[in-house]
N, C-alpha and C positions, 0 to 999 in steps of 0.2 A: 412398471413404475407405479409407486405407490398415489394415492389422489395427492397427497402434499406433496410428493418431490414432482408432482406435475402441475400444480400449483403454482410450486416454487421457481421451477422451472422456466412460465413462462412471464412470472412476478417482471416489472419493471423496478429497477434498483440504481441506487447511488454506491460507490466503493470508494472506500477515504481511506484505505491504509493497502497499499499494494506497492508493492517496488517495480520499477520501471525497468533493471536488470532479471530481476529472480519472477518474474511474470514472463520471459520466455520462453514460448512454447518445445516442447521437443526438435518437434521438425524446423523450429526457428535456429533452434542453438545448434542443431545436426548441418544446417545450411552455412553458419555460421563458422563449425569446425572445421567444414570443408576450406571455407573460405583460409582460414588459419589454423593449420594442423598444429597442433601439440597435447599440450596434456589434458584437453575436455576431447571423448572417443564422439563420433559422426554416428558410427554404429547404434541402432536403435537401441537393442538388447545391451549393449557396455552404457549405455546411455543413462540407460533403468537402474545398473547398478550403480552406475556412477553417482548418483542420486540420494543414495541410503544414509543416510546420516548416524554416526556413532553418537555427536553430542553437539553443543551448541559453537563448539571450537572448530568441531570439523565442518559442520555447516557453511562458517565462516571464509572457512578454506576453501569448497567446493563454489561457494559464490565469488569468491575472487575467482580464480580460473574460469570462469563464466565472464567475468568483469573485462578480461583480457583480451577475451574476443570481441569488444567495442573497439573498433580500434579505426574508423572511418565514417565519413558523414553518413555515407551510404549502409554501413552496418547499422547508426542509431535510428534512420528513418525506417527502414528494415523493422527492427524491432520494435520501435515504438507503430509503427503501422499494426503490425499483425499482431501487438498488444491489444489493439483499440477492435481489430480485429474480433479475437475471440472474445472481449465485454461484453460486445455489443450482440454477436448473433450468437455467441456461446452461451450466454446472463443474461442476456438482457438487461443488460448495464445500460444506463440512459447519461447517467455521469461517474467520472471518475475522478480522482486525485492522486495522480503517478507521483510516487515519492524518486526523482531523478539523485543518483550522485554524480553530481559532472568533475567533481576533483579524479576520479577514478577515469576519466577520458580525457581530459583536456589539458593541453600545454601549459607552463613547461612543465609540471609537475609528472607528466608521463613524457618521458623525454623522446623514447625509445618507437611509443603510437599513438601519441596524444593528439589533438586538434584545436584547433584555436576555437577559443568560447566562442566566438562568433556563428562557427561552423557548426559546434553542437547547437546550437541555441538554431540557429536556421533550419536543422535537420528536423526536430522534433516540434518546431512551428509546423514546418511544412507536413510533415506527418500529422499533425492534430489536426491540421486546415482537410486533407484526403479523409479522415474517419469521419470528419463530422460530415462531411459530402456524402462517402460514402456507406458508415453506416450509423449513421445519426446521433452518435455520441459523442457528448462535450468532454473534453481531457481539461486538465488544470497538473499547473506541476506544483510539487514542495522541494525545495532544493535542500538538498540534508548534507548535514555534515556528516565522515566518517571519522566517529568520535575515535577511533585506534588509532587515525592519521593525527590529532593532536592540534594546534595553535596552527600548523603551515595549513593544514585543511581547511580550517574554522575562519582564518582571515580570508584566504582564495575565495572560499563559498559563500561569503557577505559581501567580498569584492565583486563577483558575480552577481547576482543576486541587487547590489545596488546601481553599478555599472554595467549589466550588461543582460536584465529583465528582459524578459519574450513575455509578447503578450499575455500568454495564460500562467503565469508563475503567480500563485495566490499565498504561498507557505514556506515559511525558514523552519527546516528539520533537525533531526540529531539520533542517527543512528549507529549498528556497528554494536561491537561488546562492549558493556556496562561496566564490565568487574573493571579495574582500578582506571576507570575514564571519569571522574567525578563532573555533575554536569553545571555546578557552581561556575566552572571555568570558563564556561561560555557565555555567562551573564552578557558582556559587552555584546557581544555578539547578536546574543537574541535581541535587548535591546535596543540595536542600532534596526535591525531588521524588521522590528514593531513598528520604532519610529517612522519607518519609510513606509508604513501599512500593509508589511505582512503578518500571515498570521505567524503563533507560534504552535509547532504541533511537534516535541520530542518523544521519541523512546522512552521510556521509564519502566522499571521496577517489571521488567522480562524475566532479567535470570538475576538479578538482586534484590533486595527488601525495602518493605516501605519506603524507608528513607531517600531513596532515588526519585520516589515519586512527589513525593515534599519538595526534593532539592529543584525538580524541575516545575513545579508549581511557584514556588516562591522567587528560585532566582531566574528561572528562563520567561516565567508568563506563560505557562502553558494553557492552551484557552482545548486543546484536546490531548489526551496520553496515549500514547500508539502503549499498547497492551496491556501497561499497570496490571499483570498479575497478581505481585505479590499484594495488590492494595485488601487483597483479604485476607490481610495478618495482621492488620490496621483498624479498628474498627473508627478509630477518629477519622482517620482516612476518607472510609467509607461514608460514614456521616458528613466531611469537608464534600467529597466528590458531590453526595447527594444535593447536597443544600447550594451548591453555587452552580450545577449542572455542569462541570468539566466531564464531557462524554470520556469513554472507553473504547479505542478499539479495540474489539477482542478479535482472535484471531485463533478456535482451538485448532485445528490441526497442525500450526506451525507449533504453538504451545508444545503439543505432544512429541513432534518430528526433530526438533532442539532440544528436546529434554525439560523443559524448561516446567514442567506437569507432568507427571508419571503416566496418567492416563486419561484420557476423557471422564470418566467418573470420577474424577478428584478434580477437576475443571472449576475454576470458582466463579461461573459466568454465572451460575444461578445467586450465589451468594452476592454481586453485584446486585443483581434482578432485586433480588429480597432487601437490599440496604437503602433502593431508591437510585443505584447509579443508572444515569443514563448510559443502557449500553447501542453501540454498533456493531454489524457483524461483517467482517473481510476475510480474505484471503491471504493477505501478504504475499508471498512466493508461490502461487500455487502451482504449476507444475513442476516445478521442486519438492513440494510436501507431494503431489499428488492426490492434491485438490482441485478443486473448483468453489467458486462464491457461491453455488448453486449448492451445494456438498456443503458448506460451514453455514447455510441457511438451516438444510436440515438437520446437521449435527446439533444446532443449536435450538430448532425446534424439540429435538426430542431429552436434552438437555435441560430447559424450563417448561416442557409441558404444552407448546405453543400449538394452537387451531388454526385456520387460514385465515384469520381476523390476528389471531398474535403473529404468527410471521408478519403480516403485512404493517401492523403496527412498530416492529422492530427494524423493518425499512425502511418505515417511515424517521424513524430516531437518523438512522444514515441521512436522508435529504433536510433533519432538522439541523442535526449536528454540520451540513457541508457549506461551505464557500463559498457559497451562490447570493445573488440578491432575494431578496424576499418574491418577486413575483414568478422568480424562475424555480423554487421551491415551491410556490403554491401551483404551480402546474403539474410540476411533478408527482407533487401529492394529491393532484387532481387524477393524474394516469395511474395514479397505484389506486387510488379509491373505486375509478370504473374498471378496474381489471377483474377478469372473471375467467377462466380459462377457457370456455366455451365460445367467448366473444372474440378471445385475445388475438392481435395479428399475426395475420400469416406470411406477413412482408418477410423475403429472405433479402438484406442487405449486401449479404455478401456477392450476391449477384452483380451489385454494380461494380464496374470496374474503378483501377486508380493505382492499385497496387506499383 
């Protein structure tokens, strides 16, 4: 291990763009197939292929059939446990913001293995209440719409969302494929979901142009963009982004793993860097890309050039940009400031039980 991926390694961090589904682990979704055989393989090896993504369509596909094996309280608290899980002793994740879709599990809309809101919402409390016990990381959720699901999705998940809030739900989302989901149409929605004091944090401008990223700044209130890639085709964009500080989550390895950027050196995470956008760095799906946030730390150090003073300053952009009240940021930016690798602790969380 190089001195920065050991650095980075044992960095304490904040993660604001990761999905609540597609952040299970291998051996989580192999537990999982057991549980419900069909068309996602248990087998390690069929697991790995299973994995391989063609394009941003098949992606799409391979994370539904993932999706399908939610299908009981006991599966969501399962995975959201061993979520919080590997953040916390895998990253050194200290906070998180799980982008949850609960339309893809919950009654009646999943007629066949859905679960009453109630139940999801109980499972993945009760799972954030065991991580922070047992391994010191706070969860927050974004309830996200699945923009392909349409108007039946987008009312359910404001329905929720207004009636039927858990504790930690901070965020109204909007994810899912871009191409003809225009995001005008959820104006009411985001809206309704400010008014009640969440945030707004959509999808934009992944695998479409500018213009997606406009559409959700102006009609959603986006106060963060989960990826805005194409905003560097944009340079008004880039100038808007900078001057009002609507961060970026950028996320290269998913970028690359979707198609969505040809390669890592065509990434336009530096070209953000250079325009003045605030960026973040996530994971999104990572054991689906076959990543880690430790892994998109360093791709993205060696990407803008960063020393162990710039990583740690571009973590720092994650706990500026998250959720939190101001004094539980200035802590955190307290523990990233005295972190040192030679000091850093040796506490293994995972040791306590709760599972």
């Amino acid at each position: 291990m190089t001195d920065l991926a050991a650095f980075v390694a044992g960095l304490p961090k904040a993660e604001l763009h990761v999905h609540h589904v597609g952040s299970a682990s291998p051996h989580t979704v192999a537990e999982l197939a057991e549980r419900h055989p069909g068309v996602v393989p248990s087998d390690p090896d069929e697991l790995a292929r299973f994995f391989e993504f063609r394009d941003f369509a098949h992606f799409i596909e391979v994370y539904l059939a993932v999706v399908d094996l939610i299908r009981t309280p006991d599966d969501v608290r399962l995975l959201t446990y061993e979520v919080a899980r590997e953040l916390a002793v895998g990253q050194q994740v200290r906070y998180a913001e799980l982008t949850c879709t609960p339309y893809t599990s919950v009654l009646p809309h999943v007629e066949d293995r859905g679960m009453p809101i109630e139940a999801y919402g109980e499972a993945i409390e009760d799972a954030r209440t065991a991580a922070l016990r047992d391994f010191g990381i706070r969860l927050q959720w974004i309830y996200d719409i699945p923009g392909e699901a349409g108007m039946p999705a987008a009312d359910a998940t404001l329905d929720w969302a207004l009636h039927h809030a858990t504790d930690g739900l901070v965020g109204f989302g909007l994810g899912g494929p871009e191409v003809g989901v225009p995001r005008a149409q959820f104006r009411p929605h985001f809206a309704a979901a400010r008014a009640a004091g969440l945030h707004s944090v959509p999808h934009a401008g992944e695998t479409t142009g500018p213009q997606t990223i406009w559409d959700a700044i102006e009609h959603l209130g986006a106060e963060r963009i989960g990826h805005g890639t194409s905003a560097a085709q944009d340079p008004r964009l880039l100038a808007h982004l900078a001057s009002t500080g609507i961060p970026l989550e950028v996320c290269p390895s998913s970028n690359i793993a979707t198609r969505a950027v040809a390669t890592l050196a065509d990434h336009p995470i530096r070209a953000f860097r250079d325009a003045g956008v605030v960026v973040t760095v996530n994971s999104d799906d990572p054991p689906m890309f076959n990543t880690t946030l430790n892994r998109e730390y360093e791709i993205a150090a060696d990407l803008l050039g960063l020393d162990e003073d710039g990583v740690r300053e571009i973590a720092k952009a994650a706990v500026d940009a998250a959720f939190l009240p101001e004094a539980d940021k200035a802590a955190l930016r307290a523990e990233m400031d005295d972190y040192a690798p030679e000091t850093a602790s040796d506490r293994d969380p995972s040791a306590s039980s709760g599972a």
